[in-house]
N, C-alpha and C positions, 0 to 999 in steps of 0.2 A: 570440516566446514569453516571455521574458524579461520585455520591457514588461507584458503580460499579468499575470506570474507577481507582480511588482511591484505593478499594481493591485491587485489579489487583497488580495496581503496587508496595504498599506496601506490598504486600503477596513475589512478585521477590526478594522485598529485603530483607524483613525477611528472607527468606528460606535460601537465599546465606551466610548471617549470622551466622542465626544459627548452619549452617555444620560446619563452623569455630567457634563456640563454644562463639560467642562473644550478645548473646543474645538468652533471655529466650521464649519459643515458646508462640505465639499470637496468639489468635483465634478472626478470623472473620468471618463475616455472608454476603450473597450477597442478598439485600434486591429487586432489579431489574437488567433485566437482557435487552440490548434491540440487537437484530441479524437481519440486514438488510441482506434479503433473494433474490436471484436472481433464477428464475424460469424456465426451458428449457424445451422442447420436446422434440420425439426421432430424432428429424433432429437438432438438437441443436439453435432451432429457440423459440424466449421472450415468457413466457406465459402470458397475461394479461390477467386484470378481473376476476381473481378468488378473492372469497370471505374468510373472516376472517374462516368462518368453515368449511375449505376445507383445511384448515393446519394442521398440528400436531407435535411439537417438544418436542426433546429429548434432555434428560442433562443427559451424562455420561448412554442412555439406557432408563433412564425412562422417561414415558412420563410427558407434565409439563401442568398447568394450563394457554394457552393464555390468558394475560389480553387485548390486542389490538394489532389488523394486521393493519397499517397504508398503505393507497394503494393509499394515495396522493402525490404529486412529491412540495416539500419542495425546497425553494429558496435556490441557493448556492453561497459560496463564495468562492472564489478561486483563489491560488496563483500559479503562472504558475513561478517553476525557475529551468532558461535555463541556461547549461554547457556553458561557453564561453573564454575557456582557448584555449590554441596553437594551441593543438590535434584538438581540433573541427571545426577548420579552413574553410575545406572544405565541410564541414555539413551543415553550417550556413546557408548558401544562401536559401537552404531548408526549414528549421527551421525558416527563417526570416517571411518563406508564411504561418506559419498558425493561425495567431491573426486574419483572418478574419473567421475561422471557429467556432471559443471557443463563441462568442457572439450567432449565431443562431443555434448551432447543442449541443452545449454545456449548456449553460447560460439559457437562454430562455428571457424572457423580463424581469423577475424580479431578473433574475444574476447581479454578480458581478464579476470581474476579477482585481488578482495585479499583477506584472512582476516583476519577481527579475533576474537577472544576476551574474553569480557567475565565478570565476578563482583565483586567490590569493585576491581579495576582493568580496567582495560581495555588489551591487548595484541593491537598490531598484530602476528602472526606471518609474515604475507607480505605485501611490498608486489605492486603491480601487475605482471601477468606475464601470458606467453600461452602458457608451459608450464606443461603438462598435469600432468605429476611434482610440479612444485613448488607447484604448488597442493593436488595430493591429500595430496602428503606433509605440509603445513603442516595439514591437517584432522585429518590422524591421528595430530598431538603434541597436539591438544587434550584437556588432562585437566580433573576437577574442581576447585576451589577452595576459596573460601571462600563463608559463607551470601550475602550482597547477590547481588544482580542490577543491573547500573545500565545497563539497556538503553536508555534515554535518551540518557546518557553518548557509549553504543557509538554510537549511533545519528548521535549530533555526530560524533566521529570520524568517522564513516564519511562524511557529507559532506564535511568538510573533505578526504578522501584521493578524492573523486572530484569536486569542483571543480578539482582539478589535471588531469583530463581533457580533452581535446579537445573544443568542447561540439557539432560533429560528430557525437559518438559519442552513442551512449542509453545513458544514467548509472539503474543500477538497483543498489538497494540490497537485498537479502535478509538477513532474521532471522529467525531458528532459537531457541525461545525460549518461554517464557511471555508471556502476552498482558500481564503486569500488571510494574512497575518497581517496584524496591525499594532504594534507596538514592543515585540518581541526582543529582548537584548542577544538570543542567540541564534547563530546564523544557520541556513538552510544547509550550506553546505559539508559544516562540521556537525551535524545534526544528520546528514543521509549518513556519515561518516560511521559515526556511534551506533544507528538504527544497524548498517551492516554488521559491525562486528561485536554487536550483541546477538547476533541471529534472528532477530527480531521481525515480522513479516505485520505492514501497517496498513490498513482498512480504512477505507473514509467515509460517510457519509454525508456528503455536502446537502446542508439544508438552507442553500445561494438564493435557488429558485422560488421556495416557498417561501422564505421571508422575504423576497423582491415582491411577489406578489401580496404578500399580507399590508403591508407596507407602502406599496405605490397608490401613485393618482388615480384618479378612477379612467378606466382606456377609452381611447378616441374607437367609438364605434365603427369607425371603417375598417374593414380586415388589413391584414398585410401578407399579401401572397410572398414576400420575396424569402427566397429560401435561405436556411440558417445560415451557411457560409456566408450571406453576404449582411449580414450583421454586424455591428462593430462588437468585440470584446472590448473590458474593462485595459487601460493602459498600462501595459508593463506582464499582459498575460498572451503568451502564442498562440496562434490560432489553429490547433491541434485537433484530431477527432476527440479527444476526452474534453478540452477547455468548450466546442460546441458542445457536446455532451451535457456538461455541466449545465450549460447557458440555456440552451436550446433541446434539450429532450431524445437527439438525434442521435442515431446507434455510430459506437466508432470503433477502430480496427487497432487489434494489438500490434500487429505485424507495421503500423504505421510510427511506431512509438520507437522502435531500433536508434532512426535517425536522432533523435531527442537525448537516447540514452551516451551514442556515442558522443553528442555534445556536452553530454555532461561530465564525462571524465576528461575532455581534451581545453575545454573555455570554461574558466573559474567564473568570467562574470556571465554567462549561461544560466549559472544554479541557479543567483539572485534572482535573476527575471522569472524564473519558474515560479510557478503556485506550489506551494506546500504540496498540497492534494497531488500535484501531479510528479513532483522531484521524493514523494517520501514512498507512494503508493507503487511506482515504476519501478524504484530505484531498488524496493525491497521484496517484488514479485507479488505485492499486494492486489488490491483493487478499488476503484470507485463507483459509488452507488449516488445517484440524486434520489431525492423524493419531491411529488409534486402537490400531495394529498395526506394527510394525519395517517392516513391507513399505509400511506406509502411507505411512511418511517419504520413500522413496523416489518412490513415486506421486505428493505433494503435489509431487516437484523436477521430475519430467515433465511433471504440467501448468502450471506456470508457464513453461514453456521453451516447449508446445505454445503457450500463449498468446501470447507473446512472438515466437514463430514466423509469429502467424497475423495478426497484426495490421494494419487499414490507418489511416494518419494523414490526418485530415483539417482542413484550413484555413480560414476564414473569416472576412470583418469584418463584425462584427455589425450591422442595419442598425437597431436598438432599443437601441443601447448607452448613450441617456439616458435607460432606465428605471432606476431604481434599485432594490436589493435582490438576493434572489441570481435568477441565472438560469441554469433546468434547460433542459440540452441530450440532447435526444433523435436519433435518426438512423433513417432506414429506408431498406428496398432498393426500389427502382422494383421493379412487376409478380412481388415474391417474398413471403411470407409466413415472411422468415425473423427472429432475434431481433438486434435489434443491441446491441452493452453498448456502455458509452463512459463517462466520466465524467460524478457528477450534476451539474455546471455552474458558475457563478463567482459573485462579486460586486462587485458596482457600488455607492457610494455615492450615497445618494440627490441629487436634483438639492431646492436649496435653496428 
């Protein structure tokens, strides 16, 4: 995975390179490929206990050789870092209840959890731990601060404190947070960089919406029928099915997100304009959750844990690996009609 995670990102930066003329083209090969698979029926409900020969995945179309379906649930470590600047003020109280949830819906008995706190500094509150108390208690000293947000920042941190992990374990990272950075000295792009080749898989829970609502004027009583698309977004954010998502409530499509991806290995200034939320969650096969209601926030930590529950990993060497450009992996289940998610797929530097 590692070697993998390696080409990946040196291929982003090759590529961006070479269009500026400042380096000669590089061919690499992807020697393993590994795509944790999440598995649904037609009621959008986990499929478990299927077996390794009941999958079938695809690279760019063709089909590949599974070397191993993993369908065991792997220890985690996990850094949980929580927005705690001005803005989130009235959030908090919320956000302070749910360190008791991450130990038995999350963790399981062989987890681990760290807390970081983030506003114009960034504050480790608990290192790595597998009690329960000390993790919840560390959530609910978290107060406001000051106006930044350097959730970037946090987001460095929080690799750096889970590359000291066993790389055994499954290193996930959870932010709790606005989708957008605000004072940050380190950049989004050498940031997906590091998330990749730590192995790391980043979770979000943008809480954009609720504090727009806690927060705003009080609304002009006449409705507004016009549908979400034709909304404006905040400036410098694409207008994506996730970035509506975010804004607007409205369901979006993975299979939408490819184009996105490929632009972010081929245009460096791409990353910049991305939202965190969507250049860390994409980039590293994660996912994002809004909430719209206190109960909400709770719901968003349930299903990231059902996820993470439910998942099977899958292996393979690609037998097309000197095509160049990116390549979308897909997965299906033999003789089922049910929905497989996985990540949109890698890149490969083109062959000279």
């Amino acid at each position: 995975m590692t070697r993998l995670l390696l080409c990946v990102c040196l291929c982003g930066l090759l590529v961006a390179q070479q269009e500026q003329g400042t380096l000669p083209k590089i061919v690499t090969t992807v020697e393993n490929v590994l795509a944790p698979v999440t598995v649904y029926d037609r009621n959008n409900n986990y499929v478990h206990g299927l077996t390794p020969d009941q999958f079938r995945i695809f690279d760019n179309g063709k089909e590949q050789n599974i070397h191993q379906v993993d369908v065991t649930f792997t220890p985690i470590s996990l850094v949980v870092a929580i927005q705690a600047n001005a803005r989130a003020d009235k959030i908090l109280p919320a956000v302070n209840k749910i360190g008791t949830m991450l130990k038995p819906i999350m963790l399981g008995d062989q987890g681990e959890a760290a807390v970081v706190a983030f506003d114009s500094r960034i504050r480790t509150l608990q290192d790595f731990t597998p009690d329960a108390d000390k993790i919840s208690k560390a959530i609910k000293t978290i107060y406001a601060g000051s106006n930044p947000s350097r959730v970037v920042d946090a987001v460095e941190t929080s690799i750096h404190m889970l590359k000291t992990r066993n790389k055994d374990r499954r290193r996930i990272l959870l932010v709790i947070g606005e989708s957008r950075d605000y004072g940050s000295e380190a950049r989004g792009r050498e940031t997906l960089i590091e998330l990749q080749l730590a192995n790391i898989t980043a979770y979000w829970v943008d809480m954009s919406h609720l504090l727009g609502t806690l927060t705003a004027p009080t609304p002009d009583p006449r409705p507004d029928n016009s549908p979400p698309a034709m909304h404006p977004l905040p400036g410098g954010v694409p207008s994506t099915p996730t970035t509506v998502q975010q804004m607007y409530g409205t369901n979006g499509s993975s299979a939408e997100f490819i184009p996105l991806m490929v632009e972010i290995f081929k245009d460096v200034k791409n990353i910049f304009k991305t939202s965190p939320a969507v250049l860390f969650t994409r980039g590293t096969g994660g996912n994002e959750f809004s909430f719209y209601s206190l109960k909400g926030l709770e719901a968003s930590i349930q299903e990231i844990s059902d996820q993470l529950h439910s998942e099977y990993t899958i292996s393979y060497t690609p037998n097309n690996q000197t095509e160049g450009g990116f390549h979308q992996i897909s997965v299906a289940v033999i003789g089922h009609d049910y929905r497989c998610d996985t990540r949109p797929g890698y890149w490969v530097a083109a062959k000279p």
